[in-house]
TILO-759225 format. One line per 2 residues: their letters; for each residue x, y, z of N, C-alpha, C, O. Coordinates in Angstrom, 3 decimals. Example, Ala and Ser with C-alpha at 12.3 -4.5 7.8 and 13.67 -1.06 7.14 Angstrom:
BEGIN
as	13.190 -5.690 7.800 12.300 -4.500 7.800 13.200 -3.300 7.800 14.236 -3.319 8.465 | 12.850 -2.250 7.080 13.670 -1.060 7.140 12.900 0.030 7.870 13.409 1.138 8.039
END
This chain:
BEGIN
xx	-107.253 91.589 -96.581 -107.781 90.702 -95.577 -108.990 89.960 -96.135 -109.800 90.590 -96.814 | -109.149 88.765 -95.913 -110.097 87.867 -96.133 -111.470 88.494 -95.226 -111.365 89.377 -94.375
xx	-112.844 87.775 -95.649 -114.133 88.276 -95.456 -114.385 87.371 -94.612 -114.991 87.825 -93.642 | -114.153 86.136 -94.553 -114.148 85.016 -94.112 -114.515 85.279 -92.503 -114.089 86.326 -92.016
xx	-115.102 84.589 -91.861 -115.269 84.472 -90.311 -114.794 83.337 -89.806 -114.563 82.221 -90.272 | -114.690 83.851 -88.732 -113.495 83.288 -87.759 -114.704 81.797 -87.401 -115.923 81.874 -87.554
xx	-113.972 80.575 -86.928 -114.758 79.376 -86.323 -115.653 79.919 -85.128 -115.355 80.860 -84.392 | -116.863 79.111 -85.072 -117.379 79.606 -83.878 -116.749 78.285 -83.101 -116.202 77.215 -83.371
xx	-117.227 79.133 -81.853 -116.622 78.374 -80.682 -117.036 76.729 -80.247 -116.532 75.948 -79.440 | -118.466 76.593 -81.410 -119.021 75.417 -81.237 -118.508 74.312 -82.330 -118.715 73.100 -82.278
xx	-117.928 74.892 -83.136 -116.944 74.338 -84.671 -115.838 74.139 -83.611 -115.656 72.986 -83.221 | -115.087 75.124 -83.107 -113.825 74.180 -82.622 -114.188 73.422 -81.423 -113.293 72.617 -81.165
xx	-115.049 73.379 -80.689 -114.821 72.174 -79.753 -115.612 70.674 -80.451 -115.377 69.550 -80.006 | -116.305 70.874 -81.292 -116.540 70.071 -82.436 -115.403 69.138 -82.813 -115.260 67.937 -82.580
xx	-114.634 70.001 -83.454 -113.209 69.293 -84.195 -112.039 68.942 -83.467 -111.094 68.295 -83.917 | -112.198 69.597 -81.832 -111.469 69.517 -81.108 -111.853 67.692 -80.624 -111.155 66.691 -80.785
xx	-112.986 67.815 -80.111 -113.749 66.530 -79.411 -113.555 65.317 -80.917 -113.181 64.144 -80.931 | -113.808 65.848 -81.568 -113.321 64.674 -83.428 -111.908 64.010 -83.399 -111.507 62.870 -83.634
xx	-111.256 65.289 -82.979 -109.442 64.771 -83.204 -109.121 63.972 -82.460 -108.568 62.893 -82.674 | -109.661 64.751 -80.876 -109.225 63.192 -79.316 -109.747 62.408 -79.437 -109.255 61.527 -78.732
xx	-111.322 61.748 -80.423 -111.959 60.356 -80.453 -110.630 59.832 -81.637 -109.994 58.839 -81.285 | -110.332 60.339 -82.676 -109.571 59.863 -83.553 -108.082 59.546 -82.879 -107.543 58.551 -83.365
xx	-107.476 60.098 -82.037 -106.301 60.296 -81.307 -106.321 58.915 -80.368 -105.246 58.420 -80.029 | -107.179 58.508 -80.092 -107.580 57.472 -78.944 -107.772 56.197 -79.567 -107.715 55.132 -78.953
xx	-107.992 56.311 -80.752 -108.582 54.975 -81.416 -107.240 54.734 -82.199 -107.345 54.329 -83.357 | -106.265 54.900 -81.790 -104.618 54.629 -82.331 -104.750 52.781 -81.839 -105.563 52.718 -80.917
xx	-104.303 51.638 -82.125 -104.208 50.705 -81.196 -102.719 51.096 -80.860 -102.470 51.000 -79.658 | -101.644 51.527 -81.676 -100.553 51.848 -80.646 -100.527 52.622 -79.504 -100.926 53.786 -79.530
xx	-100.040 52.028 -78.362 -99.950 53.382 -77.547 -99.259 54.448 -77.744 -99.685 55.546 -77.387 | -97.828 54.256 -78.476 -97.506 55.186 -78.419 -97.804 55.987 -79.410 -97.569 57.159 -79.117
xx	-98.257 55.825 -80.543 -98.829 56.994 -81.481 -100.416 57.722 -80.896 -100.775 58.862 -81.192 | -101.095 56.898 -80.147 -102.182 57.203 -79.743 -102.113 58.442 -78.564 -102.862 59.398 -78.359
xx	-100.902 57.993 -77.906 -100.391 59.236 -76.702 -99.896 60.380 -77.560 -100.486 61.456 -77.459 | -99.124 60.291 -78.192 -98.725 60.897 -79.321 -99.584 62.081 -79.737 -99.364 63.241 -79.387
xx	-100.416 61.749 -80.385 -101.134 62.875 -80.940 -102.560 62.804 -80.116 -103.539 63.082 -80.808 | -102.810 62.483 -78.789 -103.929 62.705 -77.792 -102.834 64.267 -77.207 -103.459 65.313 -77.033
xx	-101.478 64.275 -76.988 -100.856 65.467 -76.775 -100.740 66.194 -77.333 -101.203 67.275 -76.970 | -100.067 66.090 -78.547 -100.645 67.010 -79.718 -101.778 67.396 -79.980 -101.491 68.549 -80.304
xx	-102.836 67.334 -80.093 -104.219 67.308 -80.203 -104.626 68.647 -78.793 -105.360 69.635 -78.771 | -103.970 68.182 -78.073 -104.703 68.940 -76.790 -103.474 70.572 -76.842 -103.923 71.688 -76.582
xx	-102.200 70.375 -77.160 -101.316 71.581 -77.392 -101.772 72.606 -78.404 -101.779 73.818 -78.191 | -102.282 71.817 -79.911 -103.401 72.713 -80.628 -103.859 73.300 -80.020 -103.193 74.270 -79.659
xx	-105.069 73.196 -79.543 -106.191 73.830 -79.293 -106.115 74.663 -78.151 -106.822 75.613 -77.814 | -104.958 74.048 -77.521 -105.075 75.359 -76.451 -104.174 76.576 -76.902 -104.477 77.735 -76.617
xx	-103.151 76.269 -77.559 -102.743 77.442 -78.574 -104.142 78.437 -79.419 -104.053 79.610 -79.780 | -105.230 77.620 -79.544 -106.261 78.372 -80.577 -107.187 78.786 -79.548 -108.224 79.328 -79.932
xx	-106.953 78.590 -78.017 -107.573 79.018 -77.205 -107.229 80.458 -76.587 -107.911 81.344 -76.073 | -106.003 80.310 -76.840 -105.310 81.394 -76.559 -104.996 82.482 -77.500 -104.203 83.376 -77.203
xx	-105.609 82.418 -78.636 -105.620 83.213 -79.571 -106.639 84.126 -79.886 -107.825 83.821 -80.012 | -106.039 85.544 -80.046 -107.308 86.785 -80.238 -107.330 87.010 -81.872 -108.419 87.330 -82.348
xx	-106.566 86.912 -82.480 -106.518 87.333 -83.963 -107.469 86.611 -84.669 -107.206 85.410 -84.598 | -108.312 86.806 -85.221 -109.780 86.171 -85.466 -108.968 85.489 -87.194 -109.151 84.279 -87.330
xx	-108.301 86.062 -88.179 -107.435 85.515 -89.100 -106.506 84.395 -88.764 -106.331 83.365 -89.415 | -105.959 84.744 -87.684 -104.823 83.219 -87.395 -105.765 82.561 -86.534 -105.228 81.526 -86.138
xx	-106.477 82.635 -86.243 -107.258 81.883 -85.225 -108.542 80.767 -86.421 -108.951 79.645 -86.122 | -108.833 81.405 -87.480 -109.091 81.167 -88.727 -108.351 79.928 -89.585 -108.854 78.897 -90.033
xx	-107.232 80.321 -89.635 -105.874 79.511 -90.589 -106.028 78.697 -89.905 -106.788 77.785 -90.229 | -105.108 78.686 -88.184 -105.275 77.468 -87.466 -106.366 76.666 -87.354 -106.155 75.458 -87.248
xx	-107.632 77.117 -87.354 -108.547 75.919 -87.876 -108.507 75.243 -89.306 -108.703 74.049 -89.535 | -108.222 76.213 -90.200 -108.314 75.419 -91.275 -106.942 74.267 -91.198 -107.214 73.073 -91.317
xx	-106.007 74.538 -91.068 -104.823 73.340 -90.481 -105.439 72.442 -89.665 -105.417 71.332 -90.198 | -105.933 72.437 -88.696 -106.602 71.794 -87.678 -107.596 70.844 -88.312 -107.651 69.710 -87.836
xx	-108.508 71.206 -89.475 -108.939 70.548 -90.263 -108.742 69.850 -91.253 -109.603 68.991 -91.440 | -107.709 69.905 -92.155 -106.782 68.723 -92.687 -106.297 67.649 -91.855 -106.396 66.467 -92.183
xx	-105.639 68.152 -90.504 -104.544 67.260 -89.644 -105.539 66.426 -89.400 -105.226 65.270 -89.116 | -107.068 66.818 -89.451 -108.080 65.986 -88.569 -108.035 64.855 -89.487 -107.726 63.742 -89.062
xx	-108.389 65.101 -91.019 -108.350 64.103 -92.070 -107.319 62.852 -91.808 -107.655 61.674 -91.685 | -105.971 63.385 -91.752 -104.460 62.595 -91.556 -104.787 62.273 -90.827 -104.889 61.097 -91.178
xx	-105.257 62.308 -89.517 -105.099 61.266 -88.219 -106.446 60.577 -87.869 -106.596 59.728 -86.991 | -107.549 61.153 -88.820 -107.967 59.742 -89.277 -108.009 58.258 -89.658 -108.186 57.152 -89.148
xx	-107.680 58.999 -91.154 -106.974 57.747 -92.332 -105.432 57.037 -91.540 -105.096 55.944 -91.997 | -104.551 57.624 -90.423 -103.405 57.151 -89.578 -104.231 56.347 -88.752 -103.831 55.188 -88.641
xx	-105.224 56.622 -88.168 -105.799 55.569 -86.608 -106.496 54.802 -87.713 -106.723 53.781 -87.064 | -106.976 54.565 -88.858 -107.402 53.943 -89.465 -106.216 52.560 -89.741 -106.293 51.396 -89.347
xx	-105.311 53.137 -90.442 -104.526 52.489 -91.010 -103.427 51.425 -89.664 -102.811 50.360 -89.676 | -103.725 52.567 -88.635 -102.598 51.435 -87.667 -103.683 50.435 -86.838 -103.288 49.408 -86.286
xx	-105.174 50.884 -86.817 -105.628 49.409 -86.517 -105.829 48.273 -87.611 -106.414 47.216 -87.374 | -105.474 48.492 -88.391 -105.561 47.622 -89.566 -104.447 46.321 -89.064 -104.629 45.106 -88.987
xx	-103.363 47.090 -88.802 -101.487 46.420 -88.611 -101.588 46.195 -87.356 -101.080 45.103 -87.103 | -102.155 46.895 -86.102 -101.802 46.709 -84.954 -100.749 46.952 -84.376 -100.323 48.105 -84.307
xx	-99.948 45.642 -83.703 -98.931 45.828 -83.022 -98.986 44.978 -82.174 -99.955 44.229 -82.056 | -97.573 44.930 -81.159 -97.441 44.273 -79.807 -97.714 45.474 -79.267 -97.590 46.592 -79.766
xx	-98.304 44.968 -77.623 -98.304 45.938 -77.041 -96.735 46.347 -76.060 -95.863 45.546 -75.723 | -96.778 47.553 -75.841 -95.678 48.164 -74.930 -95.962 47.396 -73.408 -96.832 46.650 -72.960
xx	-94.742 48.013 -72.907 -94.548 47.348 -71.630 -95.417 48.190 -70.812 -95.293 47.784 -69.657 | -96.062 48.958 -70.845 -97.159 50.231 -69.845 -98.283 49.934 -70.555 -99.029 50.913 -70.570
xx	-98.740 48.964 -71.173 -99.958 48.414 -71.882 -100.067 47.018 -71.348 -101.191 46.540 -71.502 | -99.065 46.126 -70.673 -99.030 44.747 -70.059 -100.405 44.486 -69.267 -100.884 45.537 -68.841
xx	-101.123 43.377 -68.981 -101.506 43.310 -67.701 -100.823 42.584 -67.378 -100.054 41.955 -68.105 | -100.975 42.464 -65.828 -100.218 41.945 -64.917 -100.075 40.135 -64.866 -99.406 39.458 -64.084
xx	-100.713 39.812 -65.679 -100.651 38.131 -65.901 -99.604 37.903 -66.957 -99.854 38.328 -68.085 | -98.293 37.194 -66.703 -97.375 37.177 -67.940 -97.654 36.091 -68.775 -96.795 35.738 -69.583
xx	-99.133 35.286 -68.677 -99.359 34.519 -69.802 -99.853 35.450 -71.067 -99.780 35.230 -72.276 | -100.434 36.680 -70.270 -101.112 37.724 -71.730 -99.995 38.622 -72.742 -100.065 38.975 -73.919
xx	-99.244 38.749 -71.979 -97.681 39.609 -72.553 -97.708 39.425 -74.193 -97.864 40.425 -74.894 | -97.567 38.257 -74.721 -97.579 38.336 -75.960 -98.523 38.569 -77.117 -98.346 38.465 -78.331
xx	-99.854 39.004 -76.205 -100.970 39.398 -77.246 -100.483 40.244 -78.558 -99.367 40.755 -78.657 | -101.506 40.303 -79.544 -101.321 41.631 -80.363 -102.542 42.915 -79.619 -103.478 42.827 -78.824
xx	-101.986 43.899 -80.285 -102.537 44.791 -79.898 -103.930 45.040 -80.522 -103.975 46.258 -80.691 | -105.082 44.493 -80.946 -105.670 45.057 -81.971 -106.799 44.880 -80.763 -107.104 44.169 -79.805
x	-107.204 46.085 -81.538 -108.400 46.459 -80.199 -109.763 46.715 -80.960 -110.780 46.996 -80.326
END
């Protein structure tokens, strides 16, 4: 067994609160919904966890994925997008905007 200590509770809501600002700043909606759900299924899995070792690992995973969906919300506001039809406002002169926010 590793010596290592488990995250404190102020590290994961740290990285937790990091991932949903990164998760949100998607300009797609749908990748942005995407992993704002994912993001929140993590952690409550690591909420629900007593094993101070897997509870351990899963942060360290949790901390790479944070990297990737970084450099991802990075990279898709770069490209943008059209927006989806649940992103419209209600004026159909705006419909054809791009998405870049």
């Amino acid at each position: 067994m590793s010596s290592v200590a488990a995250p404190s509770k102020q590290a994961i809501k740290s990285l937790y609160h990091n991932m949903l600002r990164s998760s949100q700043s998607f300009s797609s909606y749908n990748f942005r919904e995407y992993f704002e759900r994912r993001t929140k299924e993590t952690f409550r899995a690591m909420q629900n966890e007593t094993d101070p070792n897997k509870l351990r690992d899963m942060y360290s995973d949790a901390l790479k994925e944070s990297t990737s969906l970084r450099r991802g919300a990075i990279v898709n506001q770069l490209y943008g997008g059209w927006k989806v039809a649940v992103e419209v406002p209600e004026k159909p002169e705006e419909i054809l905007e791009r998405g870049n926010n």
